[in-house]
N, C-alpha and C positions, 0 to 999 in steps of 0.2 A: 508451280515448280518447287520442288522441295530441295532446300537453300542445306542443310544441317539433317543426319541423320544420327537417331538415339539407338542404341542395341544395351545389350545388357540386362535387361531386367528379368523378371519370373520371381517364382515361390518362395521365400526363406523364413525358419521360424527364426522368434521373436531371441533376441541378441545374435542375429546371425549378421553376414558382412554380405554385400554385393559390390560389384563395381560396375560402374555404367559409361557407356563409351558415345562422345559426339564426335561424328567424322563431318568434314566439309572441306570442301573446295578451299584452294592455296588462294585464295580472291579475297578468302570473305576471313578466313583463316590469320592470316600473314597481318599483323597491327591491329587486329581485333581484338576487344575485350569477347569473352567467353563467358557466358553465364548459364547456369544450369536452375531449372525454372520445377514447381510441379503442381498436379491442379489435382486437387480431392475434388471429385462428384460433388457438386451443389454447395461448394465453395469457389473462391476465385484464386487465379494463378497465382504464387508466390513463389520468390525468388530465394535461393538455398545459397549461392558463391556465386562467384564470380572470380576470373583470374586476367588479367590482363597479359599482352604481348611481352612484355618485360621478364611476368611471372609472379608480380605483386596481386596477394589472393584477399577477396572480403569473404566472410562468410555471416548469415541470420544467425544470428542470437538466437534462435531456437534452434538448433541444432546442439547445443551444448559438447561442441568438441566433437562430433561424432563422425562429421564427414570429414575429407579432406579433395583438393582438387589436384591438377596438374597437366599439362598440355603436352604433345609430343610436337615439335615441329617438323619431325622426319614425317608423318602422317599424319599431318592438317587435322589429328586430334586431341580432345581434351577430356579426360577421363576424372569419373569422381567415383570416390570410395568412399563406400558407406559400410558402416559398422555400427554396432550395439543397437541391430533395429528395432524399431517396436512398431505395434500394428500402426500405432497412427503417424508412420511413415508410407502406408500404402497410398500410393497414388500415382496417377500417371505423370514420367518426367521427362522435361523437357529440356532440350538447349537452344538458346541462341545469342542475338548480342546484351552485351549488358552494358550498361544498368537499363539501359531503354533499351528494351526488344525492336527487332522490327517484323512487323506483323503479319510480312513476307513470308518469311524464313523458319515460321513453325510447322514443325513435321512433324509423324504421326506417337511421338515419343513412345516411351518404353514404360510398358504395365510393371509397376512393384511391389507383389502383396506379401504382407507380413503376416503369417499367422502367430495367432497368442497359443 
């Protein structure tokens, strides 16, 4: 049963912006941290932000400024904005809780490829 759904993503060249959108349930939504997760082919999943219920946001050091996060609570969503891409942004991305996922709640994320 898929707990968090990812939209957003598709084609953009390289220094382009996307924004990518996790909807979920008022359950799982409402005092949850929020993190946005992504997995390159024949690497392993790694963690981009995270924004808490509050609104206090972490974000990977490898991003260098590039994302930003932010949640709506009128629509149990949390949306990231991605800017100045480069190819090795491409990958599939995901949301769920953060800092520890739970391994329920992954759905089928959203493809993002960067062309150079």
């Amino acid at each position: 049963q898929v707990q968090l759904v990812e939209s957003g993503g598709g084609l953009v060249p390289a220094g382009g912006s996307l924004n990518l959108s996790c909807s979920t349930s008022v359950n799982i939504f409402k005092g949850s941290t929020i993190g946005w997760y992504r997995h390159v082919t024949g690497r392993q999943r790694t963690a981009l932000a995270r924004i808490t219920a509050a609104g206090a946001v972490t974000f990977s050091d490898s991003l260098e400024g590039r994302f930003s996060i932010s949640r709506d609570a009128a629509k149990n969503t949390v949306l990231l904005y991605m800017s100045r891409l480069k190819p090795e942004d491409t990958a599939v991305y995901y949301c769920n809780l953060a800092p520890i996922p739970n391994p329920r709640y992954w759905g089928q994320g959203t493809q993002v490829t960067v062309s150079s």
